[in-house]
GUVORO-684092 format. One record per atom (N, C-alpha, C, O): x, y, z. Coordinates in steps of 0.2 Angstrom, whole numbers, plus 5000, padded with zeros to 4 digits. Atoms other than C-alpha are relative to their C-alpha. Example, Ala and Ser with C-alpha at 12.3 -4.5 7.8 and 13.67 -1.06 7.14 Angstrom:
BEGIN
500449945000 506249785039 500450065000 500950055003 499649944999 506849955036 499650055003 499950115004 
This chain:
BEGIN
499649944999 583555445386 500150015008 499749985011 500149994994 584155505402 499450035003 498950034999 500549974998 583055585415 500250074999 500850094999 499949944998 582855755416 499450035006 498850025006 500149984996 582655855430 499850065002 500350105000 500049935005 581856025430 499550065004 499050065000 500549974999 580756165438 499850064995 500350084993 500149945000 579756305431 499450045002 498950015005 500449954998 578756445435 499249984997 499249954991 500749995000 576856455434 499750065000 499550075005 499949944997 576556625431 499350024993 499049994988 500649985003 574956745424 499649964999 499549944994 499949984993 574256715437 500649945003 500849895001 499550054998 575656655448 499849945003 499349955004 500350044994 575356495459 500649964999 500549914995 499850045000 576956425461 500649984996 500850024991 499750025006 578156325453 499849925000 499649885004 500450094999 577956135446 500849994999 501250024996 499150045000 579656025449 499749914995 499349874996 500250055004 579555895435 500549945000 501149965002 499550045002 580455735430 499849954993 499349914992 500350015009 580455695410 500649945000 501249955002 499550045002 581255535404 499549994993 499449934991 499950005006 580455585386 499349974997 499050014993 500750045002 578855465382 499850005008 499249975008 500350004995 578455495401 500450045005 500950065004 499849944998 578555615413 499550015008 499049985010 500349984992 577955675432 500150065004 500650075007 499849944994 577755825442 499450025007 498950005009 500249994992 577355895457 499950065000 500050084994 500249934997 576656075464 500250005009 500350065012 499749994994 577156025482 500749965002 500849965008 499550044996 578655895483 499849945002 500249905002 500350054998 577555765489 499549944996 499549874996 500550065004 576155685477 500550044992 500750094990 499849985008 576855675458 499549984997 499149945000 500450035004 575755645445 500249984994 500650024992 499750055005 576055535430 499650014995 499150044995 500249975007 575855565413 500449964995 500949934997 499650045005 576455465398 499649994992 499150014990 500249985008 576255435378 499349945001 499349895004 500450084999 574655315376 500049974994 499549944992 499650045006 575555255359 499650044993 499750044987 500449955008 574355375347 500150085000 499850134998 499949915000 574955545351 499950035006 500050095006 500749994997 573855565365 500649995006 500849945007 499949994992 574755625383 499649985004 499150015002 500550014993 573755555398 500249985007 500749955007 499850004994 573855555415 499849915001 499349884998 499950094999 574355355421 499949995007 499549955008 499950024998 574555375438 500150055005 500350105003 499849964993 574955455457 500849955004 500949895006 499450034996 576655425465 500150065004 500150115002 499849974994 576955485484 500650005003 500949955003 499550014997 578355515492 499949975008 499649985013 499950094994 578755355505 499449974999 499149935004 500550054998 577355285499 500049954993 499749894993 499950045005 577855235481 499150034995 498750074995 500649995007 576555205466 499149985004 498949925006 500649994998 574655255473 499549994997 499049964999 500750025006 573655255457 500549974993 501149984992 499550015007 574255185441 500249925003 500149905009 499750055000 575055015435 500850034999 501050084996 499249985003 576955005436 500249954994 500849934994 499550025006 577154895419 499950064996 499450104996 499949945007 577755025405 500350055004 500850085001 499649944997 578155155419 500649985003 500850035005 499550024998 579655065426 500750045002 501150055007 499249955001 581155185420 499550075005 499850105010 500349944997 579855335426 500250005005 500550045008 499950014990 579855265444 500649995001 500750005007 499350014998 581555225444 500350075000 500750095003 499649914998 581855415440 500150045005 500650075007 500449984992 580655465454 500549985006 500850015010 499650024995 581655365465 500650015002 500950005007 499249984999 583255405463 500150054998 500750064995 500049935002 582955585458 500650055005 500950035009 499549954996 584055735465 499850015007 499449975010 500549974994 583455825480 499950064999 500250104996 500349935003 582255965479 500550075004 500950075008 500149955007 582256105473 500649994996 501150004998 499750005005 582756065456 500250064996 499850104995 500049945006 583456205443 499550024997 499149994993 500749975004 582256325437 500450014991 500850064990 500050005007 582456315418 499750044997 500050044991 500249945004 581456455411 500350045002 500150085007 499849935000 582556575409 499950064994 500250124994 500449955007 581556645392 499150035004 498650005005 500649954997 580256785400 499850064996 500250104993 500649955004 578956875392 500050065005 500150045011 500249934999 578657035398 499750084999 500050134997 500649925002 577257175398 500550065002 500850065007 499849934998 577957355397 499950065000 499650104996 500149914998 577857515404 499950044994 500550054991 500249975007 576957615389 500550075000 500650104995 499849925000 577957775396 501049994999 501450024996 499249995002 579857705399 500149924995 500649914992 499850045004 579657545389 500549925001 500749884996 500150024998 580357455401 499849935004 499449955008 500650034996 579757275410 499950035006 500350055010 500850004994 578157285421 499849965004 499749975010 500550074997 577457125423 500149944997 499949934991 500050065003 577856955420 499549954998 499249915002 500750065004 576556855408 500349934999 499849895000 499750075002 577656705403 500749994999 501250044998 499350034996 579156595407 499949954994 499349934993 499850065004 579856455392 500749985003 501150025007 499450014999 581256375395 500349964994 500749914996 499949995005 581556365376 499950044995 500150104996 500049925006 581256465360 499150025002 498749985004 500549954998 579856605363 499449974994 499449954988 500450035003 578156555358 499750054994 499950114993 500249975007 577256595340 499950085002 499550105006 500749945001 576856765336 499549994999 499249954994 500850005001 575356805339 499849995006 499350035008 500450034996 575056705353 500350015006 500549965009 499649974993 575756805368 499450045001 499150084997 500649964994 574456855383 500250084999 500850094997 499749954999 574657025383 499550055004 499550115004 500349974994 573457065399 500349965006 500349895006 499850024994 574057025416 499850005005 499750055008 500250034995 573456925429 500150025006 500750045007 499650024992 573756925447 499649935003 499949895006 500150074997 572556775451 499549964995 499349994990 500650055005 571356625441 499650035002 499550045008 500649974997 569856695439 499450015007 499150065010 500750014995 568756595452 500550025006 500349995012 499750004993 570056655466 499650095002 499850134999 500049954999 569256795475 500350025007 500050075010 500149984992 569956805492 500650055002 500850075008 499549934999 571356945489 499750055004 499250095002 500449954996 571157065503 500850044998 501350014998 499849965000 572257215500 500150065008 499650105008 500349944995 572457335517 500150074998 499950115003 499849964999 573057475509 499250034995 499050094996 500549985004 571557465497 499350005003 498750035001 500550014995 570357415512 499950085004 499450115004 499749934998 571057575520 499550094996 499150144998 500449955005 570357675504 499349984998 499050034996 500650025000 568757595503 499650015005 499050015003 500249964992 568257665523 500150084999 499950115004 499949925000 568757845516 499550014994 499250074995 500349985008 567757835498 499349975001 499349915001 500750035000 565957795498 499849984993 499950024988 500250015006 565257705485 500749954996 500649944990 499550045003 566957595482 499849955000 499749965006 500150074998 566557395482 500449984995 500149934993 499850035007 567657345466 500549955005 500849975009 499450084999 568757155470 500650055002 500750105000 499449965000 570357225475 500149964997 500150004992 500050025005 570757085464 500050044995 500650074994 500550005006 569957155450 500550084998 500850094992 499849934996 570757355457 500849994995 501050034991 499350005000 572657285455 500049984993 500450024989 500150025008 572257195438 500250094995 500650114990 500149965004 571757355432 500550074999 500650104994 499449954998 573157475440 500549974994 500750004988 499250015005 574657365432 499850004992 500450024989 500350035005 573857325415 499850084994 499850094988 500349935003 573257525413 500950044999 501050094996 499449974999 575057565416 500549984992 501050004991 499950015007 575357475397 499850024996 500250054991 500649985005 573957525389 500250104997 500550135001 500550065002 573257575378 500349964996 500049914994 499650055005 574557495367 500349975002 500949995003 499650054998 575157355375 500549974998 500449934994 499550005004 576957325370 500349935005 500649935011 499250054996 578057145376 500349984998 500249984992 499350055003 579657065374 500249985004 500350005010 499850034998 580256925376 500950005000 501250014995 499350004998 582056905387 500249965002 499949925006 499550054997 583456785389 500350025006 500550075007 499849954995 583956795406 500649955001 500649904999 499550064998 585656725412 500250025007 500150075010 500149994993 586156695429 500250065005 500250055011 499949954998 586756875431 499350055000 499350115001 500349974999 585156915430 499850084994 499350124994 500249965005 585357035413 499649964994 499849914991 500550015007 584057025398 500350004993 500650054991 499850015008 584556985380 499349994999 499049945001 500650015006 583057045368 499949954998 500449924996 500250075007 582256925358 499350064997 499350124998 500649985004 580456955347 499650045004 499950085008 500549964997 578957035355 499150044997 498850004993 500549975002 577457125351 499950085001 499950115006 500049945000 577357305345 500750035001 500850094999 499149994999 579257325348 500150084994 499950084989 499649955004 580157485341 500549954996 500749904999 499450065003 581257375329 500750035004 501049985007 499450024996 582757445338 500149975008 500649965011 500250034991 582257365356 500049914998 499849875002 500250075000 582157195348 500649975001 500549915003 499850024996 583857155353 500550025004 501050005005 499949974994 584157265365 500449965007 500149905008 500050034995 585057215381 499850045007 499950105006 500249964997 584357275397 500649985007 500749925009 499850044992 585357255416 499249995002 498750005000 500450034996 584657165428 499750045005 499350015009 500149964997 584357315437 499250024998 498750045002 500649965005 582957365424 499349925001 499049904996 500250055002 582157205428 499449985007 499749945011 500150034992 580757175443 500349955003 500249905000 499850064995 581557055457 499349964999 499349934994 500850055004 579556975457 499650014995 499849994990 500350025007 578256975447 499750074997 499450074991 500249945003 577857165446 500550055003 500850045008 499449954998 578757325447 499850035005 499250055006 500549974991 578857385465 499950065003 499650085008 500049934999 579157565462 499550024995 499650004990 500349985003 577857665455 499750085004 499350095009 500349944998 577457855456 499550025007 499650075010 500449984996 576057845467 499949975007 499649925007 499950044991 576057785486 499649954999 499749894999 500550055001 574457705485 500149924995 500049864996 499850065006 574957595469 500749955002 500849895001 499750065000 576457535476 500049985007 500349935010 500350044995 575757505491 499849944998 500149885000 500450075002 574457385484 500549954994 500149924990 499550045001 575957295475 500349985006 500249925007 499950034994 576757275491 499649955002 499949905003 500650044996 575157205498 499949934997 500049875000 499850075008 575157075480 500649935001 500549875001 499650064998 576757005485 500249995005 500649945006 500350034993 576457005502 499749935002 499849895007 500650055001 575056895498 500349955000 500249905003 499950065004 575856785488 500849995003 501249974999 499350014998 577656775500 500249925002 500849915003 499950074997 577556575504 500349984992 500949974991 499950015004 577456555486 500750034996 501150014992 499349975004 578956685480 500549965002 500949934998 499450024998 580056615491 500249924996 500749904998 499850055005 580156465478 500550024996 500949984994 499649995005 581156555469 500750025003 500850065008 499350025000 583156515467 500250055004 500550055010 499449974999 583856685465 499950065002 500350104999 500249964995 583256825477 500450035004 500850005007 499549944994 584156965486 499949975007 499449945009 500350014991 584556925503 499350055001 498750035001 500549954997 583557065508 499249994998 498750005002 500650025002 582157015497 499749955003 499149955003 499950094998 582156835503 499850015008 499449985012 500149994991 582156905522 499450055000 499150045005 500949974999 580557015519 499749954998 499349945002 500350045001 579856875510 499749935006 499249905008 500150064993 580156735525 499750065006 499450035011 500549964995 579356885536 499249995000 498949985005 500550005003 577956905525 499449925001 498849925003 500250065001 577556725523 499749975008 499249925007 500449994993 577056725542 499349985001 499049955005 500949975000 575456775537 499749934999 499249915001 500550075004 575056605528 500549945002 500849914997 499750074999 575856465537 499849944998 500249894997 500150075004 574856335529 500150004994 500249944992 499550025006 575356385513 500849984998 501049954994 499450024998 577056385518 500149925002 500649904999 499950084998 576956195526 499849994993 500249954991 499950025008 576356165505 500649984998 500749924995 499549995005 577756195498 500649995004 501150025001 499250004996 579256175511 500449964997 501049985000 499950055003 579856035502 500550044993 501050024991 499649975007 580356155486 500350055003 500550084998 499649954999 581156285496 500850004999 501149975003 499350004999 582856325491 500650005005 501249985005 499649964995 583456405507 499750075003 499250105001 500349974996 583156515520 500750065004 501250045007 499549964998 584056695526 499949995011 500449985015 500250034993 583156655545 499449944999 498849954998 500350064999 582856475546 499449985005 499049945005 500550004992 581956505564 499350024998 498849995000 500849985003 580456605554 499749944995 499149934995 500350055004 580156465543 499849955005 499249945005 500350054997 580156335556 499550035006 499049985008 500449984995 579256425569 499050024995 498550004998 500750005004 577756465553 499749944999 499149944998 500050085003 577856275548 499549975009 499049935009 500350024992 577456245570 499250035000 498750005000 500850005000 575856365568 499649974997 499049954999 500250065008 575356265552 499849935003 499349905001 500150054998 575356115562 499650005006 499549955009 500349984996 574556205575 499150014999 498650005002 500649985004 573156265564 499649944995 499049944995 500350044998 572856095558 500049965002 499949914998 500350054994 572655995572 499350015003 498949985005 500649964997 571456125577 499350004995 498850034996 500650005004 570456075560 499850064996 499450064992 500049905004 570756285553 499949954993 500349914993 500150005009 570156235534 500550054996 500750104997 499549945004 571256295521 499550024992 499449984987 500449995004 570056375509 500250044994 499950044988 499849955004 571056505500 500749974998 501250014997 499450015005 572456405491 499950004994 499549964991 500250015009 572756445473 500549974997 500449974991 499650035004 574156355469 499649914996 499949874994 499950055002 573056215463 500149964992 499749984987 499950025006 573556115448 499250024993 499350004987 
């Protein structure tokens, strides 16, 4: 078969996206544009990882007999960033307007079984704690007796805002950005094929307006955090895209990760100028201890 060529999203919790290259019985992806990892049938059903290919350094681990076509894919692939492909998104909603929330999951074919849709939302993999919140650090120097994860805080904000009956549906999205209903969970039978605009749809991964200052603070603060990593994605408001390459400042060595999959840049000068501190931070040896994108 041909190659296919393909990114999607990593999400609940986020970290990312992976850019793959499938030619069918074998296959490779990446999380930064630089190392792939190889994968292939081992003639009984059985996926397994074969092997490591580098960009300019060729095949690292692995034999190249049987992977041939794979590496010729690799090698002659497009240039990053590939098309994001899941445009079928799960989505938790707001128990009061019924609208999405929070994004759980991304396919980029037919929505998975019922039954088996997450219907609690993440903001990070467990073992990550180093989410620091300032608006929530703020509230914690006024309140005695507060130590909760801000992790742990934000989890319980967006997720309380479902409950207690957690309701999602999954949305086709197309590239104007409006929802075609599909199935879901707890659905009003009439919302099941509902269309929504794109208006009605958060830009990232949680909804940024919310009654209460404090709350959409600490959402602010969330995708603040997580700004090297949004910026992966294709289809973003200017405006969005230019607070995001602001934000991302913060985390220059995340940013040097993933520069490789960035689509584009509203001020190219902020990117390179974070990419200079990055390589300023490690010459000087700074450890990078809090990256969560990993595979």
């Amino acid at each position: 078969m041909y190659p296919r060529y393909y990114a999607l999203r990593r999400v609940n919790p986020y970290r990312g996206l992976v850019h793959c290259v499938d030619i069918g019985e074998a296959s490779a992806h990446t999380h930064d544009g630089h190392t792939w990892h190889l994968r292939a049938d081992d003639g009984h059903g059985w996926v397994r990882p074969v092997g490591v290919w580098q960009e300019d350094a060729g095949l690292k681990l692995g034999q190249r007999q049987g992977l041939e076509d794979l590496l010729a894919a690799l090698e002659t692939r497009p240039s990053l960033p590939f098309a994001v492909f899941d445009t079928l998104e799960l989505w938790l909603l707001d128990r009061v307007s019924g609208l999405p929330l929070a994004l759980l999951a991304t396919e980029r074919g037919m929505p998975r079984k019922p039954g088996r849709e997450q219907l609690e939302w993440y903001p990070f993999v467990l073992s990550y704690t180093g989410f620091h919140s300032p608006t929530l650090a703020e509230r914690d120097a006024r309140v005695a007796g507060v130590n909760d994860a801000h992790r742990d805080v934000l989890a319980r904000m967006v997720n309380q805002a479902a409950r207690p009956h957690a309701m999602a549906q999954w949305f086709r999205r197309g590239q104007d950005g409006v929802g075609h209903g599909q199935e879901g969970v707890r659905l009003p039978y009439e919302w099941r094929a509902r269309v929504l605009p794109a208006s009605d749809f958060p830009e990232l991964l949680v909804r940024e307006v919310w009654n209460s200052r404090l709350e959409q603070s600490v959402i602010n603060d969330y995708h603040r955090w997580l700004a090297p990593l949004l910026l992966l994605w294709p289809r973003l408001s200017e405006a969005t895209r230019a607070r995001l390459e602001e934000q991302a400042m913060d985390k220059p060595h995340w940013l040097a990760r993933v520069e490789r999959l960035l689509p584009g840049a509203v001020h190219p000068e902020r990117i390179r100028a974070a990419l200079v501190a990055a390589r300023l931070q490690a010459a000087q040896g700074q450890p990078d201890h809090d990256w969560i994108a990993n595979p």
